[in-house]
Kinemage of the C-alpha trace (Angstrom):
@kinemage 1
@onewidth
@group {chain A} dominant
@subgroup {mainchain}
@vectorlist {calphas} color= white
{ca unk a 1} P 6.708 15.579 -22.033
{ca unk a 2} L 3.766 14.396 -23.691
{ca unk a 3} L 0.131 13.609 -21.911
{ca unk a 4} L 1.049 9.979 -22.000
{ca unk a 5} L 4.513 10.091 -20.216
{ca unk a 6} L 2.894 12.453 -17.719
{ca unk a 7} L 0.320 9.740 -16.532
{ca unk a 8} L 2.574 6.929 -16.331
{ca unk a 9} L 4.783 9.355 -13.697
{ca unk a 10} L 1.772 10.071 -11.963
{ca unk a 11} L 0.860 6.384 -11.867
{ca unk a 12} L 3.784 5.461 -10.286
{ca unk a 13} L 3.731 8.335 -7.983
{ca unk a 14} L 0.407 7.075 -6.903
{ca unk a 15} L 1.923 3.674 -6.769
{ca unk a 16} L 4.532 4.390 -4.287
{ca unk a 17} L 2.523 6.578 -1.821
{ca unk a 18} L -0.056 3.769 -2.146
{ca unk a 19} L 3.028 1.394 -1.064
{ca unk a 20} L 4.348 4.060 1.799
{ca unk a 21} L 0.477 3.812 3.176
{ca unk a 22} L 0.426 -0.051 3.250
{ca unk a 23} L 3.979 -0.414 4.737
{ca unk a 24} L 2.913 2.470 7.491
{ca unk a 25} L -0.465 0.667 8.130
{ca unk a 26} L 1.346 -2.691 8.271
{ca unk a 27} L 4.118 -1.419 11.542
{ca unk a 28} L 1.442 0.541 13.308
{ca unk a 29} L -0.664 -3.325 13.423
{ca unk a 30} L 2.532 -4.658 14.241
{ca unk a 31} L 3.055 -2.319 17.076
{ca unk a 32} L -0.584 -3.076 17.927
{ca unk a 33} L 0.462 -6.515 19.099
{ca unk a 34} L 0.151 -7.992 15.810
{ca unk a 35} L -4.016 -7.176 16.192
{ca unk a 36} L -5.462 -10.280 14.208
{ca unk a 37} L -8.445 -8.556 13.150
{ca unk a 38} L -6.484 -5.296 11.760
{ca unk a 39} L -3.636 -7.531 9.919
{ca unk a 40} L -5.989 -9.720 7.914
{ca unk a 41} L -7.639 -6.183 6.281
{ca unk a 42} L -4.472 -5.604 4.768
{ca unk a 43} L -3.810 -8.688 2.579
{ca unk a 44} L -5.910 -10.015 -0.458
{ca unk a 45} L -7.908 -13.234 0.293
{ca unk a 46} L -6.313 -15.280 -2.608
{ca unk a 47} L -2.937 -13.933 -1.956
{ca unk a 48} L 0.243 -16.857 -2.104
């Protein structure tokens, strides 16, 4: 495995736990009585 391939995997590593942290962030707002203020710090401002 070259220097290349082994960045990519470590980009997508980074990718998912990045993803894991988002999704975990996202139920404890929604167990947080869907907290306005919390859930509108987790999505972009020009997102569809």
């Amino acid at each position: 495995m070259d220097d290349v391939e082994l960045a990519k995997q470590i980009t997508v590593l980074q990718d998912i736990e990045a993803i894991k942290k988002l999704k975990a962030e996202y139920c404890d707002i929604c167990d947080d009585d869907h907290n306005q203020d919390r859930i509108v710090t987790i999505f972009v401002r020009d997102g569809i």
